[in-house]
N, C-alpha and C positions, 0 to 999 in steps of 0.2 A: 125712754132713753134710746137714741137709734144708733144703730150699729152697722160696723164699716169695717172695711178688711185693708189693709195694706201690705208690703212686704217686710217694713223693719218699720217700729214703734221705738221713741227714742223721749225718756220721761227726763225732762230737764235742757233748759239752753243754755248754760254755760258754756265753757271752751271744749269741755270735753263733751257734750252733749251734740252742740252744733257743729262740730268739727266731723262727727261721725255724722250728723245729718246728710253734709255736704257732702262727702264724699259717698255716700252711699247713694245719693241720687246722680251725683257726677259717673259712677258706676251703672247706672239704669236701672235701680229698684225705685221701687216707690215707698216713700217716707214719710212717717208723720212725726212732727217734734211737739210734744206736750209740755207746756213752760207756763208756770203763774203767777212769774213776776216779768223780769224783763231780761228780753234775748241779751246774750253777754256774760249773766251772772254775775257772779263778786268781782271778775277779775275786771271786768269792764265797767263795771257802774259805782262797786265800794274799794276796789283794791289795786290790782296793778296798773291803770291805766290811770285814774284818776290821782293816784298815790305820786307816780311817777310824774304827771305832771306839776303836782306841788311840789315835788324834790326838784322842776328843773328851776324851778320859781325861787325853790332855797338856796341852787347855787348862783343865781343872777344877785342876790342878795349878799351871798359870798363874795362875791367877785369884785361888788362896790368898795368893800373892806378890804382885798388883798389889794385892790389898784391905788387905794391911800395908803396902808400903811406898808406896802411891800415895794409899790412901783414909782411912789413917788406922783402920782395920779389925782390931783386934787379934788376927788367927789367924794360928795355926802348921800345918805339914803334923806332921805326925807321922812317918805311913810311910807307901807305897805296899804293899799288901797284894796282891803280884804274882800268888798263886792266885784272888784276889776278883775283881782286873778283869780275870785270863783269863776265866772262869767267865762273866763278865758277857758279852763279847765271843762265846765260845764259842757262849753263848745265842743271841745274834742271829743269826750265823751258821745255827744251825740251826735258824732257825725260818723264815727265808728260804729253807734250801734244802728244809725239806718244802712250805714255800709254794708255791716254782717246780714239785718235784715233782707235789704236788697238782692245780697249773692243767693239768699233762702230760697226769695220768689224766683230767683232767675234760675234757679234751681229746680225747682217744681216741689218744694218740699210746702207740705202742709200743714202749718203752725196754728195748733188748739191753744186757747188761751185759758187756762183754768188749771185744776187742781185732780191727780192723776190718783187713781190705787188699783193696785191691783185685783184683777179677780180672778187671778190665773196665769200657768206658768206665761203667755202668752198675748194675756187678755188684757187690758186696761180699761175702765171709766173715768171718766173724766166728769169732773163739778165744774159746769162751765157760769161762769156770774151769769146774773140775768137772763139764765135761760128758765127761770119759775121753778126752780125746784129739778128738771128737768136735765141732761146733760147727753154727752155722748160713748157710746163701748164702742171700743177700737179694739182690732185681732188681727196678732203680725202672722204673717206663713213663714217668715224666714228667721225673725229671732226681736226679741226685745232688749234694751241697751237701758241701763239705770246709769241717770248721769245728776242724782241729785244734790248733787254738792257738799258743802258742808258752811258752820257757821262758828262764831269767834266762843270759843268755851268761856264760862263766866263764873265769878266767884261763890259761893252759897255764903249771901246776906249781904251781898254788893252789886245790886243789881242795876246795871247801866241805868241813867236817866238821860241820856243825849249832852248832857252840856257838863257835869262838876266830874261823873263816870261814865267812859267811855268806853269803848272795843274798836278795834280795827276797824270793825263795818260804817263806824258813825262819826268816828275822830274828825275825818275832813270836813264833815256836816257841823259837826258843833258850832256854836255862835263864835265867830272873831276869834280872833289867835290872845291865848291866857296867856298871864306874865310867868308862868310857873307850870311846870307838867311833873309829875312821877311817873314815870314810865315802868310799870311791873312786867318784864319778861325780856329777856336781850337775846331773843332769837330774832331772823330775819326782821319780822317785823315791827316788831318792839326797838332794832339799832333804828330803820329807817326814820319812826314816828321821831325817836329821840332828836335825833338827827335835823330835822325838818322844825321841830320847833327851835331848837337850839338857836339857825339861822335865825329863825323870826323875830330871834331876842328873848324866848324865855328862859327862865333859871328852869334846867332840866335836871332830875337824877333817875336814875337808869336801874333797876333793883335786878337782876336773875340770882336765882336761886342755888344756877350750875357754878363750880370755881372758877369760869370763864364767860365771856360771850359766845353767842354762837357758840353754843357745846358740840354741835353738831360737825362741824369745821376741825378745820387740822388746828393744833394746839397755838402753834403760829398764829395763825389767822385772827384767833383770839387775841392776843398779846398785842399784836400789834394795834389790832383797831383799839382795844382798850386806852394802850397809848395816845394815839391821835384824836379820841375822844376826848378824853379829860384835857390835852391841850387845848380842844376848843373851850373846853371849861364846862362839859358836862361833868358830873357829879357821879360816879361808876360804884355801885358797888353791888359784886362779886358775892356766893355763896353766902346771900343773904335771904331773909325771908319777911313778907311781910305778915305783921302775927293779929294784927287788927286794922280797919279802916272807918270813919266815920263822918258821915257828910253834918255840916258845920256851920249853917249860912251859906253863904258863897265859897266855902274851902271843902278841904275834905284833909280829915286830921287820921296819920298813918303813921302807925307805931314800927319799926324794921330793925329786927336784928341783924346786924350785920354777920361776918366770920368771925373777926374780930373785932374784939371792943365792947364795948355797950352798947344797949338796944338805945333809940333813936328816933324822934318824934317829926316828922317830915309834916309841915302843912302849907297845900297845893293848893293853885287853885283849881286845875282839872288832872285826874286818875288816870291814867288809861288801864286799859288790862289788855294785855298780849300774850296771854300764856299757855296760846294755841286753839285747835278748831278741834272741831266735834261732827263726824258725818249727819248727816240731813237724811231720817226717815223717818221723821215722824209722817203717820197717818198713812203712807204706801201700802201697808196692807202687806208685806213682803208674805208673810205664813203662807196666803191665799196661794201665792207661787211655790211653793214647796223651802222658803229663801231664810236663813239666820241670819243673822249678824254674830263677829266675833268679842269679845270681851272690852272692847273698845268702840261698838256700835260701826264697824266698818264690815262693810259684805266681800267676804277673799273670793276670788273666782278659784275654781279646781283645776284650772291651767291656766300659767300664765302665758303660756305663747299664743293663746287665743284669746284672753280674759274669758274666759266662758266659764259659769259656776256650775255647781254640783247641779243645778238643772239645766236640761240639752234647751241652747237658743237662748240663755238667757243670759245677756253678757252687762258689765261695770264697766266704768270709766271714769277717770278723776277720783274725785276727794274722795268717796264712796271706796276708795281701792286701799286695804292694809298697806304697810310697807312691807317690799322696798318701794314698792309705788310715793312718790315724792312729796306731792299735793302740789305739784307747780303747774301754773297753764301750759308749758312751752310739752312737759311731758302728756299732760290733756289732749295736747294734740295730736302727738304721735300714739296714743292708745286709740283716741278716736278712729286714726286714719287706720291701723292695724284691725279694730274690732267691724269698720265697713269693709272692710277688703275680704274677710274671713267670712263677712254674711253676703257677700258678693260670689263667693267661693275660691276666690283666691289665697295663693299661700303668703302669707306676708311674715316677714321677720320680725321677731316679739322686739316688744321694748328692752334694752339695754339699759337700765338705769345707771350702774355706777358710771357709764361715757355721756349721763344727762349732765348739762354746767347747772351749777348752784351758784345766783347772784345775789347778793345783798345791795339797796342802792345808795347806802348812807354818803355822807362825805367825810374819810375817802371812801369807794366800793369795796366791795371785798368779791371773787368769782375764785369758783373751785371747779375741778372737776378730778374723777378719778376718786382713788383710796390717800386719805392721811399719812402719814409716820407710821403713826400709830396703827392704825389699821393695816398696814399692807407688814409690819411685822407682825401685827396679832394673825395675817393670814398665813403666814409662814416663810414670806419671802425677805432674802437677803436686799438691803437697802443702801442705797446711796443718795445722799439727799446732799443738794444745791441751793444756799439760799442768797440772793441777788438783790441787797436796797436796791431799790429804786433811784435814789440819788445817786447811784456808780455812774448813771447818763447825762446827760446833758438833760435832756428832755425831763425826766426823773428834776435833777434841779430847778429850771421852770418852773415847773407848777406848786414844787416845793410844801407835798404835800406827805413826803415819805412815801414808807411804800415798799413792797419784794416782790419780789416772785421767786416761790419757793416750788423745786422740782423735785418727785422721789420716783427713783427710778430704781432697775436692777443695777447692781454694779455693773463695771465695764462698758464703752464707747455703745457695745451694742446689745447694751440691755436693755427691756423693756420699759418703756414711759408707764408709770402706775400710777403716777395724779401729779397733778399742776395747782397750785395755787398762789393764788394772786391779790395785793392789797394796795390800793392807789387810787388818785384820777382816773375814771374809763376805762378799769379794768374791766365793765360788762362788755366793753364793745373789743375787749382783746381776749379771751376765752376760746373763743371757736377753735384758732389754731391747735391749741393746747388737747379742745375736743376733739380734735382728729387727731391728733399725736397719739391720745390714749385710744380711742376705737380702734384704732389701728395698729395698734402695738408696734408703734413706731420707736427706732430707740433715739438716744441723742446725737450719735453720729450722722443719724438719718435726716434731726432738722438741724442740724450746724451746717451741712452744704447748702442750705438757702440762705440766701443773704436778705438781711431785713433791710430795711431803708432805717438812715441814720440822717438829725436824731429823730428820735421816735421814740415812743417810749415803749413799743412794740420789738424795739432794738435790744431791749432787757431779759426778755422770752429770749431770742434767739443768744443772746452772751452767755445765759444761764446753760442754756443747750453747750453750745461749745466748750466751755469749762468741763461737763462731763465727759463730752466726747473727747477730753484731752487736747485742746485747740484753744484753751481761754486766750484771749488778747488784754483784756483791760483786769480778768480776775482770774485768781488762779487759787488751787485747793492742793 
């Protein structure tokens, strides 16, 4: 085995692993990123990127339906030509991952292809294929960074087979779009899958176990998407569980008790399971580093303004990170840039999670950021809450897709902004503002003097503002 020294060793290429690569050699250390499948990780090759592109694929499929039966618009779909829009999706995917590859070399980072464990707080070997048994030890001087992601947790005695039961990782892969989905889990990913088939034309039902969607979300946020689900005529149910599952032939036969009612025989043709991830360490060897995992297989760091754990130099990122760490790429990234800066020796400011936005991509979206209702009175603070259809605008009308935006703030003009949340059309791509309102503890007098552009539906944010600030024009509390 030959061995090699660098400045920062970084085991895993996902968002949060290459994210710290790059910026760690953009800094002038010398880097080596250890990765044994392919640069990108989930988000890029099983999840947000390739996800997102079939969701845009579901609303052009939308959009066929709303221009006949809404605009008057005489078109028919035809087909979905399921090898065209993989092909299409396929594309983008790899064109992003020779992108990231690309920025790697131009980087000067040095990408081992193979399978990492440790031998030390410091130390790494690496099983490189086809090196004959043979491979490489790599020793950082400046700190080692565990970025090894995580993977879709699975049921004991339902274990995926790619095509009748599925997981997040494989759903898109699966053969042709089924007439029929059960979708087990209505958190983020579990709404979007629903969602995405729904379009396609399957009979979808949607099982979570929480008395809501999205439990994680402000109570709203739930309510509402529930609603405009089941208008599309997905099948919703709430505080159910499923009590058994059984592959059938070509089906799979699920027993579900619901809240209420009677238990209920549900038979799909494909399962999905979404009922969350599980961090990735098998075989690392963590002990070898002095390293535990906590009760849920996630490695906590002993500070979070640095990630750095109870051993000195040895810092997490991503999935691998307990909460409040989020499990989203976008915060990946900001851990990444923070945990090179800090091996760089610079001070960097720790991640902020409750000012990370939280987006779901169904149809309609759903984006949050900040603290709930709930939550900012379970924190102690007095509340003032705004809540805005979407239909009060013009724009809102349009799309005709419903929809709030829901504000909670402290009482008074110039109280603090304590979360924002929002359900509609493109509500991911209107968040930001709202994230800055709350990092900044901006109050609503503060964003009622900008003037939005009208209409907009971004125009809904800014009404909802002015209502608090005691300025409402079109609403009033």
């Amino acid at each position: 085995m030959t061995g090699n020294t660098t400045d920062v060793i970084v085991i895993g290429g996902g968002t949060g692993g290459y994210s710290t690569a790059l910026r760690a050699a953009h800094l002038g250390l010398g880097v080596t990123l250890v990765e044994r499948d392919l640069i990108g990780g989930t988000c890029l090759h099983r999840g947000c990127v390739p996800s997102k592109a079939m969701l845009h694929a579901a609303e052009l499929v939308d959009g066929v339906a709303e221009a006949r039966e809404r605009w008057g618009v005489k078109a028919t779909l035809d087909s979905v030509d399921w090898s065209a829009l993989v092909a299409t999706r396929d594309d983008i995917v790899s064109r992003n991952h020779k992108g990231v590859e690309g920025q790697l070399s131009a980087a000067g980072v040095t990408v081992v292809r193979g399978t990492a464990a440790l031998a030390g707080p410091r130390t790494v070997e690496v099983d490189v294929p086809g090196a004959g048994g043979g491979g490489e030890r790599w020793t950082a001087r400046r700190g080692l960074v565990l970025a090894t992601g995580s993977r879709p947790r699975t049921l004991p005695g339902l274990e995926p087979d790619g095509q009748h039961v599925v997981t997040s990782d494989d759903a898109l892969f699966a053969p042709g779009l089924p007439r029929s989905v059960l979708v087990l889990g209505g958190g983020a990913i579990g709404v979007e899958y629903a969602s995405f088939h729904r379009s396609m034309g399957a009979e979808v039902t949607l099982v979570e176990a929480a008395e809501r969607l999205l439990p994680l979300e402000d109570a709203d946020v739930g309510r509402q998407l529930t609603r405009a689900l089941k208008k599309r005529g997905i099948t919703v149910l709430t505080g159910a569980r499923l009590l058994e599952a059984q592959r059938t032939g070509g089906e799979v036969r699920a027993r579900v008790r619901p809240a209420r009612g009677d238990e209920t025989v549900i038979t799909t043709e494909r399962l999905l399971v979404a009922v969350g991830r599980v961090p990735v360490t098998d075989g690392l060897n963590l002990a070898a580093a002095g390293l535990t995992t906590d009760e849920r297989g996630h490695v906590p760091p002993a500070d979070w303004a640095t990630l750095e754990t109870a051993v000195p130099g040895v810092h997490v990122v991503g999935d691998l990170l307990p909460p409040p760490s989020l499990g989203l790429a976008h915060a990946s990234f900001a851990e990444g840039l923070l945990v090179a800066e800090t091996l760089a020796g610079l001070t960097s400011r720790a991640v902020d999670y409750a000012t990370v936005p939280r987006v779901t991509y169904s149809s309609p979206q759903t984006a949050s950021v900040g603290l709930s209702e709930a939550a900012a009175r379970d924190a102690g603070h007095e509340v003032a809450v705004n809540v805005l259809p979407l239909t009060a605008t013009a724009k809102g009308m349009v799309h005709g897709q419903g929809g709030m935006v829901k504000v909670v703030a402290e009482p008074g003009p110039d109280g603090r902004v304590l979360g924002v949340h929002l359900v509609g059309p493109h509500v991911s791509e209107m968040i930001s503002e709202s994230q800055l309102a709350v990092a900044w503890d901006a109050s609503p007098s503060d964003i009622a003097q900008h003037i939005h552009p009208h209409p907009t539906l971004t125009e809904a944010v800014g009404e909802a503002f002015l209502t608090l600030a005691g300025r409402g024009l079109h609403q009033h509390t």
